[in-house]
N, C-alpha and C positions, 0 to 999 in steps of 0.2 A: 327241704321241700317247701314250694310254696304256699300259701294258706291258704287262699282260695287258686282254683285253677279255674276257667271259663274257656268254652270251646272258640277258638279266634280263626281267621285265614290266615294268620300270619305264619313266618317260619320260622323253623328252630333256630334261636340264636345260638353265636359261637361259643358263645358265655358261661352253658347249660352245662352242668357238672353232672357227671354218670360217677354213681357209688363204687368204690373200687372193689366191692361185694361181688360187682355184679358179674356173673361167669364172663359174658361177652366181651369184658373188660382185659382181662387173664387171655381170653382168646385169639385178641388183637395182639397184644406184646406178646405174645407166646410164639406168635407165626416167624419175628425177626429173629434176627442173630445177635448175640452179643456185643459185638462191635456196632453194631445198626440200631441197638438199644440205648449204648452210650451216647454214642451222635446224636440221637434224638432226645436226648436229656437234655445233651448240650445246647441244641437249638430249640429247645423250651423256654431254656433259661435266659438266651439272647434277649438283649434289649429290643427289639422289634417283633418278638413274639411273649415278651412278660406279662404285658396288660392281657393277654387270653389264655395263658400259662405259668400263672403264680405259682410258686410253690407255699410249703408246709412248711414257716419260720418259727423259733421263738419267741414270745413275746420280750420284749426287750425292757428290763428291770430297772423299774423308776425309784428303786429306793438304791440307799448307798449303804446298809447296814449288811453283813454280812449271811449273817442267820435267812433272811428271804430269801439271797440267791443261794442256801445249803437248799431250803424249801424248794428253790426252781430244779435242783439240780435232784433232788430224791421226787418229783415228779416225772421223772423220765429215767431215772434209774434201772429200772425193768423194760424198759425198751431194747429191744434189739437191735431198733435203727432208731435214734434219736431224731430229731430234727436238728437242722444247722442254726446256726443264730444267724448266719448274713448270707446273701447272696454269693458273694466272695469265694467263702468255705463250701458253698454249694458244688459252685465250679469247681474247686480245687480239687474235690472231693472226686465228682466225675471225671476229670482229667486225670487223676491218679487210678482210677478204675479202669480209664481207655491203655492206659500205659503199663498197664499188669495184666496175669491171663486168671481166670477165673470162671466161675460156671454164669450159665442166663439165667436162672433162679436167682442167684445172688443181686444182681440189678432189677428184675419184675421183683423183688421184693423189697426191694429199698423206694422202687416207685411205686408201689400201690400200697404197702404198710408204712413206709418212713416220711417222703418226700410230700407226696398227695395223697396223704391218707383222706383227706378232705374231698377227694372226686380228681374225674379227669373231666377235662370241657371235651365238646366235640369238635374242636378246633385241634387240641389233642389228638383226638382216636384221627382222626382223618389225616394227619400228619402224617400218624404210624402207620394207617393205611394207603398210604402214598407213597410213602417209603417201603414197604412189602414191594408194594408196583415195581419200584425201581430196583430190587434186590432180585425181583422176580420177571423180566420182563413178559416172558410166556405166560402171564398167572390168568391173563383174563383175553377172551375171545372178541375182536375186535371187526366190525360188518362197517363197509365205508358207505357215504351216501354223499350226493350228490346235489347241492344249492341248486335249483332250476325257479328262476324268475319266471311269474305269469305271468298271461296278459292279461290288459284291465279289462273289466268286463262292462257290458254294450248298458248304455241306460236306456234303451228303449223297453217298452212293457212291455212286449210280445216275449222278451227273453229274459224274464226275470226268472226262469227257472236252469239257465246255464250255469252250464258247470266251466270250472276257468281254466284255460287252456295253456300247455305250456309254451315259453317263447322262444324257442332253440334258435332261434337270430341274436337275441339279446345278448349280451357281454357281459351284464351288472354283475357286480357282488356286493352281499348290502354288507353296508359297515358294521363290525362288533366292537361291543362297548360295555366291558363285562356287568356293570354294575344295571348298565340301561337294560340287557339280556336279562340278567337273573329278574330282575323286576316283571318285566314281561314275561318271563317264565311261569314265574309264582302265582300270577294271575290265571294259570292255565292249570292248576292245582287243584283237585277238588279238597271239600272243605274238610273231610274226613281223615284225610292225610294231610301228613306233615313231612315236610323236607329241611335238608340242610345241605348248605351248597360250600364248596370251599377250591377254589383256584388256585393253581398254581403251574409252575414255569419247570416243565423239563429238563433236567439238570443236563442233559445231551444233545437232543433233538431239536428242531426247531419249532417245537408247538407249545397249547397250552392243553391243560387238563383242567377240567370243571370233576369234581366230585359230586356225586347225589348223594346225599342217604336218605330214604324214605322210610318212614314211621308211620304205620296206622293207627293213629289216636287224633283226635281232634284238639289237641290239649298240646301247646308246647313249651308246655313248664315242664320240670321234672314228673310229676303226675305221670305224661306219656313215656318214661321211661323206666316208673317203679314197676318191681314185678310183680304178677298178681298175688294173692294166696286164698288160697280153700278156707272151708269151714275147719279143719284140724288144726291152720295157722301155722301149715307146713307150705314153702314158696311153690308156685305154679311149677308143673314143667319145662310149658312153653309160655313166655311173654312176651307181649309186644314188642322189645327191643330186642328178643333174641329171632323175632320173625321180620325183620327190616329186611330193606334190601339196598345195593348197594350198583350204583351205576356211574362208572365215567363217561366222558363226552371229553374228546381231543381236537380241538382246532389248530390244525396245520399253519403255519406262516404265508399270508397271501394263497390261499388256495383255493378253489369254490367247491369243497369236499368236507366232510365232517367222520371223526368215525367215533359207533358207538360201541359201548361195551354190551355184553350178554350180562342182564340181571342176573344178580346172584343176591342169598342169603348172608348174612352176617357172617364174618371169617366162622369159619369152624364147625356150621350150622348146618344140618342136611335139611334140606328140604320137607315139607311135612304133607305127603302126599295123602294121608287118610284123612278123609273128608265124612267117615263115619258118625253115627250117634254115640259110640262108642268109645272115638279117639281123645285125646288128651285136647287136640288144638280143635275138635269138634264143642269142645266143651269152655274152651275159653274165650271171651267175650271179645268183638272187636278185631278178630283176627284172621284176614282173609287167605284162607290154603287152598284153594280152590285150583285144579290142574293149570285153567287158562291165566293164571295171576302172572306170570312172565310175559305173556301175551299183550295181556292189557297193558302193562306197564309200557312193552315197547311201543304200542299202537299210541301211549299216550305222548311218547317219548314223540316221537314221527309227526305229530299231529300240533303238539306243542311248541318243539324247538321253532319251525319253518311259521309259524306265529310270533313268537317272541323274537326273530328276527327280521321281521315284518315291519313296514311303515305306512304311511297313506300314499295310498295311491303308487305302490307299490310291494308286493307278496310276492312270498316266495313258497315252492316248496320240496321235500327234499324226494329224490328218486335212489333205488339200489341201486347200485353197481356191481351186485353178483360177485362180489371180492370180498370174501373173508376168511381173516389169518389172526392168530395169534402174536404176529411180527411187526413192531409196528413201522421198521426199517422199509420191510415189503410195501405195508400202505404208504409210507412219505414218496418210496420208489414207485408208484406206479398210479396212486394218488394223491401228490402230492402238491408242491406249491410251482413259484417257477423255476425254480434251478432243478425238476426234476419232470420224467419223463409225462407224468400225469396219465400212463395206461396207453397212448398214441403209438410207441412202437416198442413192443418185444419181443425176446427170442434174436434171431437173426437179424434183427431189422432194428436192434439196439442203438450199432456202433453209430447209427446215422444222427439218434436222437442224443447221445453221448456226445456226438461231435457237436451237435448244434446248442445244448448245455456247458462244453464246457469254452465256445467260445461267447455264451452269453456270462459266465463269469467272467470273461476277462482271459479266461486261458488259449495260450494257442492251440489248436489244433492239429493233432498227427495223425489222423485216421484218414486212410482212402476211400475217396467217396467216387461215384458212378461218374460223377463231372467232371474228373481227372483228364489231360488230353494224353497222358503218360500210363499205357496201361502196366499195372505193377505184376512183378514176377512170383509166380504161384510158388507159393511154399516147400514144394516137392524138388526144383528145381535148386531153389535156395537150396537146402540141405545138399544135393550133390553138388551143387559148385565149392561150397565147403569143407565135402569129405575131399574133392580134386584138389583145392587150394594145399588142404592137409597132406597129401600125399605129395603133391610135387615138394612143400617145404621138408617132409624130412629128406626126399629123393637129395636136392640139394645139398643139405647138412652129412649125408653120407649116412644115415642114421637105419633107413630103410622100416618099414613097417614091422611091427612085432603083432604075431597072431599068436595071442596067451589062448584065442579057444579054436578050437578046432571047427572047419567052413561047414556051416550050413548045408544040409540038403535043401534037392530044390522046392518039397515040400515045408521045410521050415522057411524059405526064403519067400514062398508065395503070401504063407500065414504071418509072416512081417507086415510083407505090402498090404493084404488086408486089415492091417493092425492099424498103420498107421491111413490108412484110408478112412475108416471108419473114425478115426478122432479128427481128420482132417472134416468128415460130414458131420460129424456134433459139432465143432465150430463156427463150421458155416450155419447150421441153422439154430445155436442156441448163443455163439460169439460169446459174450463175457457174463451169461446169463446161467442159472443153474448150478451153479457151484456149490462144492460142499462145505465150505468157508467162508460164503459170501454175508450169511447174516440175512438171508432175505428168504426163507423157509414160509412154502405153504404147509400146512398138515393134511391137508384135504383137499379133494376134488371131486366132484360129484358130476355123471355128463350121463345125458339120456339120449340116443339115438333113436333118431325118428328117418332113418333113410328108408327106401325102400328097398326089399330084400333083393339082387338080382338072382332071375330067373334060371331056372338049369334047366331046362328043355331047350333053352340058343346054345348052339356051338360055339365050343371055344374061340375058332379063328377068327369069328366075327364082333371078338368080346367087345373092342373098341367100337365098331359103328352100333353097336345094340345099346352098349351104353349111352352113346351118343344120342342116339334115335328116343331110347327112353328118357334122358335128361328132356329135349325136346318134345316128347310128348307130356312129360310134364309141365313142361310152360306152357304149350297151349292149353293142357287141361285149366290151368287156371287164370288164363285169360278168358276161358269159356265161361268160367265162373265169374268172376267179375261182372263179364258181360249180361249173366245172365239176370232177368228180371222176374220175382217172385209174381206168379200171376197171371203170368205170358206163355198163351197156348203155345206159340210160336218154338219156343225153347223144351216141348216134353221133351223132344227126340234126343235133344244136347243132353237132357238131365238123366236120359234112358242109358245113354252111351258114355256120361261121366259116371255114375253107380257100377255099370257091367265094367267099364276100366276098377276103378275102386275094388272091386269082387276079384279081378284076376291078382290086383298088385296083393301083396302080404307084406306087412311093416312089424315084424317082432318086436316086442318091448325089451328092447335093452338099455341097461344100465350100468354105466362105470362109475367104482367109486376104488378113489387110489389114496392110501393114506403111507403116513411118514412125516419125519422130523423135517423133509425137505424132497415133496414128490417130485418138481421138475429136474432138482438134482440126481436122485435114482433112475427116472425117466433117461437122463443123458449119460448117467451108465451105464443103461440096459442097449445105447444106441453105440457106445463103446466099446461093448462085451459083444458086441453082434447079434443080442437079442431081440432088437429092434431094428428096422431096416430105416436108416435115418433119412433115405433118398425119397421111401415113399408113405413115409409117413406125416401125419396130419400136422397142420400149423399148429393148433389149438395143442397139441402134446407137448408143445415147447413153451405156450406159457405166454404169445406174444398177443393172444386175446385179452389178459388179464383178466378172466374169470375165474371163477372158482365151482360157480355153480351155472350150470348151460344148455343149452339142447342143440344139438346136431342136426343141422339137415339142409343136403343135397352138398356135402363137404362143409359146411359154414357153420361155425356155431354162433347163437344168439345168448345172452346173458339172459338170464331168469327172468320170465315176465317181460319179455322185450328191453331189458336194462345195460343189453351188451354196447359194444362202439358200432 
C-alpha cells in the first residue's frame, strides 16, 4: 500500500496490484475455464507481457555454503505451492499443467496463493476479463452508434446560443489513435472517479476492444481498491472495488460505427439496488448505488467518446442506430466496416449488397441481378427438368423408375406444392438472411405500432379504395398541418376539422416484443411452417431495416427517436 495517497485526475495505472484476498479477485478467474486459465498464465509470463505481470520468484542465494540454502529450502517447506526459482520452471510448470487433466481450483490456487501471492496488477484482471469475452461471446449486451460529423458553428453574435447541427452531406471519419483517445478521454472523467483502460485486438474479428473499469475513489493508489472495515475490524460487505463497473467500447476496422457495451458490476457482483438508511452500501462511504448510476455512466460514455474523438474545427457526434444484439458477428454484418453490408440492404434485398461486397473484395461474382439481359429460370422449373432428365436417363438404361412408397393422394400432393412454395417465399424475402446457423442472432425486438386502426362500418368490397382514400386523407391531413400557422384566424375551421378527423380515427397502442436465440430465424420458420403468410407480410419482419427497436407507421418503420435508414 502506498503511504501517502492524495486524490489526483489521473488514472489507474496498469501497474496497481489488487490483493489476492480480495473476493473480486477469486471472482474473475473463477468465471474461466481451466484450459483458459492456463493460457493465461502462459501469456503472463510472455516476455511482452512480464514488465506488467511478474510473477512470485525465489530469491536467488548469494552464498555458496550449503546450510543457507537447507534455510531457503525449510522456508517454503509448508508451502503448498512453493514458488519457482526461474522463469523457466515457471513455464514448464504451466505447460505441464496445459498437457494434463486436472480440476480449476488447482490452478486459481497456484495463481493467487503460489505464483502471485504478491497481488494481481489490473493489467491482469483485464486480461482474464477479455479472455471470459472471448470464451464467452454472448456475455455482454452490445447497442451500435453511429460517428456523425457536425457542422461548425456560425461566429456571428446573434447565434451564439446554437445548438450544432448534424452534417449528413459530410463523408469524414476522424482518425483513431488509441493513445491520443484515451488521453482525451480521461479529460472527460470527473475527478471523483477513476478508470483504467486496456486495448486490445480481437483474436477473430476485425476490431479493436478498449476496456473501461471504473472505480469510485479519487485515489488511485491502492487505497482506492483496499476494502473497507467497521468498527468490529470485521471487512466491509460492500467495497469500492467490488461496486466498479466494467465497460467495453469496439471499434470496427474502417467503419463510422462504434458499439458499446451495457454497464455492468464486477464479474460475479449483483447490483446493489437498496439505496436505504439501512442498507449495507447505504452505509458505505464513497459508493454510488443509486438506480440511475447505469444511466449516467452511459450518458457519460455518449457525451465523452464523440469528444475525445474530436479535433478543432472539427466535432463529432455519436447517434443510435436502434440495433442492439449480443452478436457482435450481427453488428460487424450490419454495422460494420467496408467489406460489409453496413445496415443498407437486408432481408431479401441481401443478395445485391453480397454481390456488390464480394466483387469489392476482389471476388467474382455469381449472383443474378435485375440487370441481367438473360432472365434466369425460376426454381420450380429447374427441379422438373431434373426429375425429366432423371426419368428419361433410367428409361434409356432399361432400368425403369422404382416406387418404394406408394402415390400420393391428391391432398398430400397439393400440401407438397404448398410446401415447397412457402420456402420458395422465405427465400425470396429473407435470401441467405435468418438462418439458424448463421452466427448472426438477434435476441430481441421490440416494435410499437402506431397505424391507424381500420374502420369496420366500410364494407369489405371497397377495402382497397378505403384504404387508399384513408392513406390519402392522411397526407393531406398533415400537409394541413404543416401549413397551418399558430395564430391564424384563417386556419380555426382547418384545426376544427383536423381534431373531428383525430376523434373519429382510433390508434391502439400496440406493442411487439419477439425474443429468442435468433428471432429473424424463427420468424422464417414460422413463414415455413405456414404460420406466417410470407407474401403479405411486412418488410421490417425479415430484419432488412436492421433495427431492433422501432415504431411502425403507415407500413414503414422508423428506428428509435428517428435513428432508423
Amino acid at each position: 500500500m502506498a503511504p501517502i495517497s492524495i486524490p489526483t485526475t489521473a488514472r489507474l495505472p496498469s501497474s496497481l496490484r489488487v490483493d489476492p484476498s480480495n473476493p473480486a479477485v477469486f471472482k474473475i478467474l473463477n468465471r474461466l475455464s481451466r484450459a483458459s486459465l492456463v493460457t493465461l498464465a502462459l501469456d503472463w509470463l510472455d516476455e511482452r507481457n512480464l514488465a506488467l505481470a511478474a510473477p512470485y520468484l525465489r530469491q536467488p542465494s548469494s552464498s555458496e555454503y550449503e546450510d543457507e540454502q537447507d534455510e531457503d529450502e525449510d522456508e517454503y517447506a509448508d508451502d503448498f505451492n512453493p514458488p519457482a526459482r526461474s522463469l523457466d520452471a515457471l513455464q514448464e510448470l504451466y505447460t505441464s499443467l496445459q498437457s494434463r487433466k486436472g480440476s480449476k481450483r488447482e490452478v486459481i490456487d497456484r495463481i493467487i496463493e503460489g505464483d502471485w501471492r504478491h497481488g494481481l496488477t489490473l493489467y491482469q484482471l483485464a486480461m482474464a476479463d477479455i479472455q471470459y469475452l472471448y470464451d464467452h461471446p454472448t456475455s455482454q449486451k452490445w447497442a451500435a452508434y453511429r460517428i456523425m460529423p457536425l457542422k461548425p458553428l456560425s461566429t456571428n453574435e446573434e447565434e451564439e446560443d446554437q445548438q450544432p447541427e448534424i452534417d449528413k452531406e459530410s463523408l469524414v471519419i476522424p482518425r483513431f489513435h488509441p493513445s491520443t483517445f484515451l488521453k482525451n478521454l480521461q479529460a472527460q472523467v470527473p475527478p471523483d472517479v477513476k478508470a483504467h483502460y486496456n486495448f486490445d485486438r480481437h483474436c477473430t474479428l476485425p476490431l479493436s476492444i478498449l476496456r473501461i473499469f471504473i472505480l469510485d475513489s479519487p485515489y488511485n493508489t491502492s487505497l482506492g481498491l483496499q476494502s473497507g472495515s467497521s468498527k468490529t475490524g470485521r471487512k466491509a460487505s460492500t467495497t469500492t472495488f467490488d461496486t466498479s463497473r466494467t465497460v467495453y467500447i469496439a471499434f470496427p476496422d474502417a467503419s463510422p460505427y462504434i458499439y458499446i457495451s451495457k454497464p455492468q458490476l464486477l464479474s460475479g457482483s449483483a447490483p446493489a439496488t437498496a439505496t436505504g438508511p439501512g442498507s449495507s452500501a447505504a452505509k458505505t462511504p464513497g459508493i454510488n448505488t443509486t438506480a440511475g448510476e447505469a444511466k449516467s455512466l452511459q450518458h457519460l460514455l455518449l457525451v465523452g467518446i464523440p469528444a475525445a474523438l474530436s479535433r478543432p474545427r472539427q466535432r463529432f457526434c455519436l447517434k443510435p442506430t436502434s440495433l442492439a444484439t449480443r452478436n457482435l458477428n450481427e453488428l460487424l454484418d450490419r454495422r460494420g466496416g467496408a467489406n460489409t453490408r453496413q445496415g443498407a440492404a437486408g432481408g431479401g434485398w441481401s443478395i445485391y449488397a453480397d454481390e456488390m461486397r464480394d466483387k469489392g473484395m476482389g471476388k467474382r461474382g455469381n449472383r443474378e441481378t435485375p440487370l441481367d439481359t438473360v432472365l434466369p429460370s425460376p426454381p420450380l422449373s429447374e427441379e422438373e427438368g431434373d426429375k425429366e432428365e432423371l426419368g428419361a436417363g433410367r428409361a434409356k438404361m432399361g432400368l425403369g423408375e422404382k416406387r418404394l412408397e406408394p402415390p400420393l393422394s391428391p391432398g398430400a400432393k397439393r400440401e407438397e406444392r404448398e410446401r415447397k412454395r412457402r420456402k420458395l417465399v422465405s427465400k425470396a424475402r429473407f435470401a441467405d438472411t435468418g438462418l439458424v446457423g448463421d452466427g448472426k442472432g438477434v435476441e430481441r425486438v421490440d416494435i410499437i405500432l402506431e397505424d391507424e386502426f381500420p374502420s369496420s362500418t366500410q364494407p369489405s368490397s371497397s377495402s382497397s379504395s378505403s384504404s387508399s382514400s384513408s392513406r390519402d386523407r392522411d397526407r393531406e391531413r398533415d400537409r394541413e398541418r404543416d401549413r397551418e400557422i399558430p395564430g391564424d384566424r384563417g386556419s380555426s375551421s382547418t384545426g376544427a376539422a383536423t381534431t373531428a378527423e383525430k376523434q373519429e380515427e382510433w390508434r391502439p397502442n400496440v406493442k411487439l416484443t419477439f425474443h429468442g436465440s435468433h428471432v429473424f430465424a424463427g420468424i422464417r420458420q414460422l413463414v415455413e411452417a405456414g404460420i406466417i403468410d410470407g407474401e403479405r407480410m411486412p418488410g421490417w419482419l425479415t430484419g432488412e431495416e436492421g433495427v431492433t427497436v422501432g415504431k411502425v407507421k403507415e407500413g414503414r418503420i422508423r428506428g428509435n427517436k428517428g435513428s432508423g435508414l
